[in-house]
N, C-alpha and C positions, 0 to 999 in steps of 0.2 A: 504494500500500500504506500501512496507517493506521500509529503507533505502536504500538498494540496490537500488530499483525498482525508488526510488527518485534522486538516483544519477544517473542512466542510464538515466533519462530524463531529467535531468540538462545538463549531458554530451552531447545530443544528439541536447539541444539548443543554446549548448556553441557554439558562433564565436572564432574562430583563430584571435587572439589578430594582428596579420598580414592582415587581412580581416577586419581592426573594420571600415575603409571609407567606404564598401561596405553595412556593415553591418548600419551605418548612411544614407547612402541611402532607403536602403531597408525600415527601420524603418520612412523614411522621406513620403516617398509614401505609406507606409501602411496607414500610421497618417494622411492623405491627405494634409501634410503641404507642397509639393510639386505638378507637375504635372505627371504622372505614366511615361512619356519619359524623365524627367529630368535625366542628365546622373552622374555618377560619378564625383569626384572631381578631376582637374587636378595635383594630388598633388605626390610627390615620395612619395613611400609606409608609413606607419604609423612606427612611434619609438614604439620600444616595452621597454624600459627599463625605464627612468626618469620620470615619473608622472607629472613633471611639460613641459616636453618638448610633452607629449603626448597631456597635456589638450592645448596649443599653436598649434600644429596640427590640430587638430579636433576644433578650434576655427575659424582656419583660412579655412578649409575644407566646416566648416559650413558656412562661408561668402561669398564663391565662389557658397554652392550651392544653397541659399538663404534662411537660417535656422538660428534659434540662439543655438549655443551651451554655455551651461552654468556649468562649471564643481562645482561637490557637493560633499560636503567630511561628514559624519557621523561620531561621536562616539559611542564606542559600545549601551551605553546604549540607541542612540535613532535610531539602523539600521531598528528595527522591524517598530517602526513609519516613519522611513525613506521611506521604501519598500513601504512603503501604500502610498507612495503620490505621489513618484516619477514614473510618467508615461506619455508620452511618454518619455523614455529613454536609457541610456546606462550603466550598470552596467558592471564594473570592477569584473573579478573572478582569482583566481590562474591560469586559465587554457586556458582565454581568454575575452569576453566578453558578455555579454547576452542584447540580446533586450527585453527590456517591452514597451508594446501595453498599458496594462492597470491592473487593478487590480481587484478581485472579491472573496469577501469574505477572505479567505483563501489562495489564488493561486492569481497566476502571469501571465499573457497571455504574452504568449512570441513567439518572429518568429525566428524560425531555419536558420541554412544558407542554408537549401534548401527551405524555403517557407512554409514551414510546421507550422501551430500554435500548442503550446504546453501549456499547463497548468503546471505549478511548485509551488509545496506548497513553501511557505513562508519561512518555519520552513526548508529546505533544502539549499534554496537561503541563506538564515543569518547563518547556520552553513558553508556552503561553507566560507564565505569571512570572518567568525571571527575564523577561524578554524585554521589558521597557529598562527593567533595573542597570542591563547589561550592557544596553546602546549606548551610553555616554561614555563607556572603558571601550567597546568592539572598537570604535574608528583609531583609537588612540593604539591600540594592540595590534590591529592589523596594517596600521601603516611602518609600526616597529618589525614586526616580522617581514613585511616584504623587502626593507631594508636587507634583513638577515637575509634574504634569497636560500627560505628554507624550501624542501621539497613538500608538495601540498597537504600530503600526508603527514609527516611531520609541522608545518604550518598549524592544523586544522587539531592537531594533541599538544601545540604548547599553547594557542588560544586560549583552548579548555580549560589547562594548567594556569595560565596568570589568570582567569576570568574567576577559579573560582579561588585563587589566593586573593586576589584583588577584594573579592564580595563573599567571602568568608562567613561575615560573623554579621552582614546586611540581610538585612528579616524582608523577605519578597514571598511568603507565606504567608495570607489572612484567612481562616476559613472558623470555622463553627461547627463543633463536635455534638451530636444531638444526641441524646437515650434518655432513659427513664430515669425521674427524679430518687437522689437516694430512699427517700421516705415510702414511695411506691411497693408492693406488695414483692418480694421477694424470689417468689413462687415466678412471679409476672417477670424482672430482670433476669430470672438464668433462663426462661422462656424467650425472653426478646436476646439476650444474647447468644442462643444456641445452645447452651448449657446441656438443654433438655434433651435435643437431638443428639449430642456428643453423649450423652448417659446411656440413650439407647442401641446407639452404634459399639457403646463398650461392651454391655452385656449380650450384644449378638457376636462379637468376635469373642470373647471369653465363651462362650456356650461353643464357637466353634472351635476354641481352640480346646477344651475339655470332651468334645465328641470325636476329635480326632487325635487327643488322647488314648481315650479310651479304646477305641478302635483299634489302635497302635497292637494296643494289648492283648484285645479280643486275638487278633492273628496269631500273634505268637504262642498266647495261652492254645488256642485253639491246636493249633501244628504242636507243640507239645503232648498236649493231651493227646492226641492221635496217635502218639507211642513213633513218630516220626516229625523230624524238624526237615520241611523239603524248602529248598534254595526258593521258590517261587515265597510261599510264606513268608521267609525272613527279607526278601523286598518289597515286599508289600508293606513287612511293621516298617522298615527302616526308611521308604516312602512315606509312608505315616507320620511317622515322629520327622521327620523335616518338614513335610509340609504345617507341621503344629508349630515351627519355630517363626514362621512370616506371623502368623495370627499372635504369638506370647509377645514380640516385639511389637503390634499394632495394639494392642489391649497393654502395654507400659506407655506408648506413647497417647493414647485415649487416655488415660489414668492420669499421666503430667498435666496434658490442656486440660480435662475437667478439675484441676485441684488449682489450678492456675487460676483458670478464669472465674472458679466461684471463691477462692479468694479475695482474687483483687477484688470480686462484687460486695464481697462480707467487708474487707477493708473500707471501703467506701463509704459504706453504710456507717457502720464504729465511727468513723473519722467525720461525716456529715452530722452523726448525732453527739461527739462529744462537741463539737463547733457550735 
């Protein structure tokens, strides 16, 4: 897919910075952090200009419609890890704002303002929003390297190199992190965070990795007890027990994320209600 091709479908998922309540809505029902008839926020339209009078908007937007908004600001150097974590939320662009669902691989699942989900590479989304910041260093940078009569390839990685020594530790990340308020039912945040799906997915890969188990054993006991141990039986247990080692390694790592994530959710909670 070309740049072009990337920016028409940025363009295509960009909200009007004048639509960004509606577009918190949208995003709040997607995420099931509301209920699908929860209505708009009673608020006069959104400020498009002051970043600090906007994140006060959409804080208090979010409180009327039972959401937490949490504004997030990035330096360059960590938008790309920024992008990867931040979801559900609301990314700040030149040209308006973009909803993220969630993340996958490479791309960003995003909702239009018609409804429509969009896939957006990563690498478009972070040129977007570092893009203004960079123009005022690119002309200066690239008239230094053509001096150097580097080779274009080399040109085009030490750009990269002073661009982001240069803007380092400059905040070209504004976006809004949305979920359920700490005080919300509990049961509700490991639901709206997955929690719930990850609990189920552990205890079907434990149940298979204990039937394949078992099995293991059934064969050998089996070929034993028959007063003969035949070379088919003994690959079959020893097929067995390997294939139980992919499932005991998937059910430790199921066991890490769910202990992870409904921690951080219990910390949050503790920490919101001794505050």
């Amino acid at each position: 897919m070309t740049g072009t091709t990337f920016e028409a479908a940025l363009a295509e998922a960009t909200w009007p910075i004048d639509r960004i309540g509606e577009a918190m809505v949208a995003l709040a029902r997607r995420a099931g952090l509301v209920a699908p008839a929860a209505s708009a926020p009673a608020l006069r339209g959104a400020p498009g200009g002051d970043p600090a009078t906007l994140d006060r908007w959409l804080v208090a937007a979010g409180d009327q419609l039972g959401v937490s908004v949490e504004p997030i600001t990035a330096p360059h150097r960590e938008v790309d890890a920024a992008l990867v974590a931040l979801h559900p939320a609301l990314i700040r662009l030149p040209g308006g704002a973009l909803v993220v669902l969630g993340h996958h691989r490479n791309r960003l699942t995003c909702l239009g303002p018609g409804g429509a989900v969009h896939r957006i590479a990563r690498a478009a989304v972070i040129r977007a929003v570092t893009e203004r910041h960079e123009a005022p260093h690119r002309a200066r940078i690239t008239a230094l390297l053509a001096a150097a009569e580097l080779p274009a390839v080399a040109r085009d990685r030490a750009q990269a190199g002073l661009l982001g020594e240069l803007m380092a530790a400059t905040t070209v990340l504004h976006a809004w992190l949305v979920r359920l308020p700490p005080g919300a039912s509990f049961a509700t945040q490991l639901r709206a965070a997955g929690q719930v799906r990850l609990a189920g997915g552990l205890i079907a890969v434990h149940a298979a990795y204990y039937m394949l188990f078992l099995a293991s054993w059934w064969a050998i006991g089996r070929a034993v007890l028959g007063g003969h141990v035949a070379a088919g039986w003994l690959w079959g247990w020893a097929l067995l027990l390997l294939g139980s080692i992919p499932m005991l390694a998937l059910s430790t790592w199921c066991q890490g994320q769910l202990a992870i994530g409904a921690g951080a959710l219990l910390r949050r909670r503790l920490l919101a209600g001794a505050l």
